[in-house]
Backbone as JSON Lines, residues from 0, in Angstrom:
{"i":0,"aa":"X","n":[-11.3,20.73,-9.67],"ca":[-11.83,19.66,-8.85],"c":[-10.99,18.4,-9.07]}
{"i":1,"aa":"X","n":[-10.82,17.99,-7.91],"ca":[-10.02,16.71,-7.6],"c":[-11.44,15.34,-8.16]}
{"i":2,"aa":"X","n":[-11.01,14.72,-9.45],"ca":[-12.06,13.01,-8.77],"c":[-11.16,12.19,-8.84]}
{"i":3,"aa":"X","n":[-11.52,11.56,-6.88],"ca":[-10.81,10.38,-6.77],"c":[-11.65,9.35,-6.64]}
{"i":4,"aa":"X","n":[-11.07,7.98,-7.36],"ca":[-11.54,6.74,-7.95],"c":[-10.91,6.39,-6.91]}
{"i":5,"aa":"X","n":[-12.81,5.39,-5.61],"ca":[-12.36,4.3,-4.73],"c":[-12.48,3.09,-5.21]}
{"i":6,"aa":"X","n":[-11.34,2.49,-4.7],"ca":[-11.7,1.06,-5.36],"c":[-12.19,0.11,-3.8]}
{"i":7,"aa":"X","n":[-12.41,0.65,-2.81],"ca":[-12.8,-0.42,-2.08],"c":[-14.27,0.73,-1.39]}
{"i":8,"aa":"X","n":[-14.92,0.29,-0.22],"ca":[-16.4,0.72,-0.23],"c":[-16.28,1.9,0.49]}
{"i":9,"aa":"X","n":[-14.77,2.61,0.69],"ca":[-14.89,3.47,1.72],"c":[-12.82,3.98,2.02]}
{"i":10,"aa":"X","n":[-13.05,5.29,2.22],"ca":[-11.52,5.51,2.4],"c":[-11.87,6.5,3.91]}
{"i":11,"aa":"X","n":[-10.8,5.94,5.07],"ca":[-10.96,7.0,6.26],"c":[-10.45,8.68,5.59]}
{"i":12,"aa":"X","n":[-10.81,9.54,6.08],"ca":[-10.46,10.91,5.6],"c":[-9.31,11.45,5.81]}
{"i":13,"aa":"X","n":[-8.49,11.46,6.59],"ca":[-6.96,11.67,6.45],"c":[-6.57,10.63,5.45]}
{"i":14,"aa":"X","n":[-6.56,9.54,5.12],"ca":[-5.85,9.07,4.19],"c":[-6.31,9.62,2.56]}
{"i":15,"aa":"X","n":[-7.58,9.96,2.28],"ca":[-7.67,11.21,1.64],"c":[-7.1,11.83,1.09]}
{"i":16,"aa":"X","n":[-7.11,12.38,2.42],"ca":[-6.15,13.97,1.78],"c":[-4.75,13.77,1.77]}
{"i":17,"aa":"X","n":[-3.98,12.45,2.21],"ca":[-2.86,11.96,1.8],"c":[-3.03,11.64,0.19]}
{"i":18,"aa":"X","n":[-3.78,10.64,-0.38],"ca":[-3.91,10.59,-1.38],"c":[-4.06,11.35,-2.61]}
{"i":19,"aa":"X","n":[-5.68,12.2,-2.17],"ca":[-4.76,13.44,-3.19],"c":[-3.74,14.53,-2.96]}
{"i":20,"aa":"X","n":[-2.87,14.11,-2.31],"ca":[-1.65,14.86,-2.07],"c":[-2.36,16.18,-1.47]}
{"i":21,"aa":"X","n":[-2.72,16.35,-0.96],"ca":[-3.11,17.39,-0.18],"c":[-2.6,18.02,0.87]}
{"i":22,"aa":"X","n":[-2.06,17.02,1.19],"ca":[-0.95,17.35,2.88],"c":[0.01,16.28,2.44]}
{"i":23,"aa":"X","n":[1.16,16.51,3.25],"ca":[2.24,15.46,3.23],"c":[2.09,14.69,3.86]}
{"i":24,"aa":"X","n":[1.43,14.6,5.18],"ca":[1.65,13.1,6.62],"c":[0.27,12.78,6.63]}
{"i":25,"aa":"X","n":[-0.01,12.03,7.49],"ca":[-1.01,11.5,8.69],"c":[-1.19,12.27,9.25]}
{"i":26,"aa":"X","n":[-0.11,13.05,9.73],"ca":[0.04,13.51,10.97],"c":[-0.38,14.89,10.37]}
{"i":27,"aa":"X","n":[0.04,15.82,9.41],"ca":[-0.49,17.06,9.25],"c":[-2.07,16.49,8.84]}
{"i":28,"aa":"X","n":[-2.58,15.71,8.45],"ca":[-4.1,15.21,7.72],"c":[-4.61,15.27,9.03]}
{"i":29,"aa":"X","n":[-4.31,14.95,10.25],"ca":[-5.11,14.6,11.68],"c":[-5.11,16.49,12.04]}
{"i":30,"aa":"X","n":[-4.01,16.86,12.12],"ca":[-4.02,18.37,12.25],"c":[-4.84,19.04,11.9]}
{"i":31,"aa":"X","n":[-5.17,19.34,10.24],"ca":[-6.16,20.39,9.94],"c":[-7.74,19.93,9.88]}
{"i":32,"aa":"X","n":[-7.82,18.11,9.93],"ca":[-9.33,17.66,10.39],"c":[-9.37,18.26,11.45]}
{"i":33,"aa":"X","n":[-9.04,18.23,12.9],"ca":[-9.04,18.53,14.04],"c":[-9.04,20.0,14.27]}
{"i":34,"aa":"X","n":[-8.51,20.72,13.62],"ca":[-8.64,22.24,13.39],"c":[-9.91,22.86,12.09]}
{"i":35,"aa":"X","n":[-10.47,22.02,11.88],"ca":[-11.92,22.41,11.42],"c":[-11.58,22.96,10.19]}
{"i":36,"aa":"X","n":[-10.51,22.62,9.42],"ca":[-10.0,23.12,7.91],"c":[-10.72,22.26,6.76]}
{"i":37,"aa":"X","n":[-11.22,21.31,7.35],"ca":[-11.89,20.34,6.11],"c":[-13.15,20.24,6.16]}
{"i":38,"aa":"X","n":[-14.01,20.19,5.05],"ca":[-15.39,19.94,5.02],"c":[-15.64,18.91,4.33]}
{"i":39,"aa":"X","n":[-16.74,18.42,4.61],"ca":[-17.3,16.77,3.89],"c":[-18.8,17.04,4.13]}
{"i":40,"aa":"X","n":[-18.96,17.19,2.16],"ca":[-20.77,17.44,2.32],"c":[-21.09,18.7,2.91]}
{"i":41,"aa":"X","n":[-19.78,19.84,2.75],"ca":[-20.94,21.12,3.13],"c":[-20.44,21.55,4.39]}
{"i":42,"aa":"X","n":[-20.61,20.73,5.16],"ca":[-20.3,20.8,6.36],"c":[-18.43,20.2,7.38]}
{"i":43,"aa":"X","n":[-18.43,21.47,7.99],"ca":[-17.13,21.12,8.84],"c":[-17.0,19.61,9.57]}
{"i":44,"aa":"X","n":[-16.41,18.74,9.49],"ca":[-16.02,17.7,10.31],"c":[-15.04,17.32,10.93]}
{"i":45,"aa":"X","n":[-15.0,16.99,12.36],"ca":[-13.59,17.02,12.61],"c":[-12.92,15.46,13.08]}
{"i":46,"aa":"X","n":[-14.11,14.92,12.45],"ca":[-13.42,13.43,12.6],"c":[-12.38,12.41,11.38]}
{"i":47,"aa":"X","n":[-11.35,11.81,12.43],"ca":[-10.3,11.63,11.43],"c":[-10.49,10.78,10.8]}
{"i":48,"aa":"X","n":[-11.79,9.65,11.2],"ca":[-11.36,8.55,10.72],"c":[-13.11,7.93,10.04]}
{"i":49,"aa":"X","n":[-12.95,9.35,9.92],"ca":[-14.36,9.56,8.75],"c":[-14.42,8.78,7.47]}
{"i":50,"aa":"X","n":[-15.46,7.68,7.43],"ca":[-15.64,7.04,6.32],"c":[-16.03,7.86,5.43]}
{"i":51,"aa":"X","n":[-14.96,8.06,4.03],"ca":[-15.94,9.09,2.33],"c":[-15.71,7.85,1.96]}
{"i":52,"aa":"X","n":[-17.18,8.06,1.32],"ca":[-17.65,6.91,-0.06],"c":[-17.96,7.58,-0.98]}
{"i":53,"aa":"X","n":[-18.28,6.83,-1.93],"ca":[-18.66,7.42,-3.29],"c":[-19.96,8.78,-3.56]}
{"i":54,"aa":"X","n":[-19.28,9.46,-4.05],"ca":[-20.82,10.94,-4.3],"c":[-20.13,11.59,-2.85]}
{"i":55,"aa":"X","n":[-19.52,11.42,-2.18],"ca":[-19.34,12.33,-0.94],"c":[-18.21,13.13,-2.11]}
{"i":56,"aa":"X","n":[-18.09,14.63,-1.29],"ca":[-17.54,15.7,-1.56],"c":[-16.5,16.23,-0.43]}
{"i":57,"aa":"X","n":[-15.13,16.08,-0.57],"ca":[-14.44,17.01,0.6],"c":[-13.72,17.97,0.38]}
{"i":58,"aa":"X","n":[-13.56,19.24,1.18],"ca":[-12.75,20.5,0.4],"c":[-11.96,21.14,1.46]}
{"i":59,"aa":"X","n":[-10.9,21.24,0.63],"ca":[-9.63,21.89,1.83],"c":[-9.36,22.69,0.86]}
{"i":60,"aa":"X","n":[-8.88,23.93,1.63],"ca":[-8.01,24.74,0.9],"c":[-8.18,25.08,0.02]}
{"i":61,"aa":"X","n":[-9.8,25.12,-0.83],"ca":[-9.72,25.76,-1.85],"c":[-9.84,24.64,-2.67]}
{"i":62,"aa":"X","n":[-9.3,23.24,-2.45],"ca":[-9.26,22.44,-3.15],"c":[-10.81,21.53,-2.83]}
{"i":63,"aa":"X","n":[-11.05,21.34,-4.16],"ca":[-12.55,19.73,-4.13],"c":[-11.95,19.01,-4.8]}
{"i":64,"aa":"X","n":[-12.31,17.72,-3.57],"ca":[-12.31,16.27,-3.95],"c":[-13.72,15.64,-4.23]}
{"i":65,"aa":"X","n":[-13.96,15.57,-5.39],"ca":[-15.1,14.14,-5.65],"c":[-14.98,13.03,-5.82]}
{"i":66,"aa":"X","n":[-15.6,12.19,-4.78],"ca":[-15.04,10.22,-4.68],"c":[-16.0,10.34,-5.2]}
{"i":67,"aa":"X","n":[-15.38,9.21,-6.76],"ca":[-16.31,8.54,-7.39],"c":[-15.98,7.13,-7.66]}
């Protein structure tokens, strides 16, 4: 499990999965949101510019992220 430390009240979700290195671009991060590869809380979401805050959970690939 990935925990990533926000320091402000909220990170959009492609920048995310930029952060924990998860994908290389923006542009592949808009790709596999939009192709239903990411979940937040359980559930598929396919919006890019999805506010995660703290206690939210997102998982790609096998990989979990916990914002704490």
């Amino acid at each position: 499990m990935i925990e990533f430390k926000l320091t402000g009240e909220y990170i959009p979700m492609i920048q995310l999965l930029k952060a924990a290195h998860l994908v290389a671009t923006g542009g592949e991060a808009q790709i596999v949101v939009s192709e239903g590869e990411v979940t937040y809380n359980g559930q598929v979401d396919y919006r890019k510019r999805l506010k995660v805050k703290r206690g939210d959970v997102v998982e790609f690939r096998g990989n979990k992220i916990m914002v704490i």
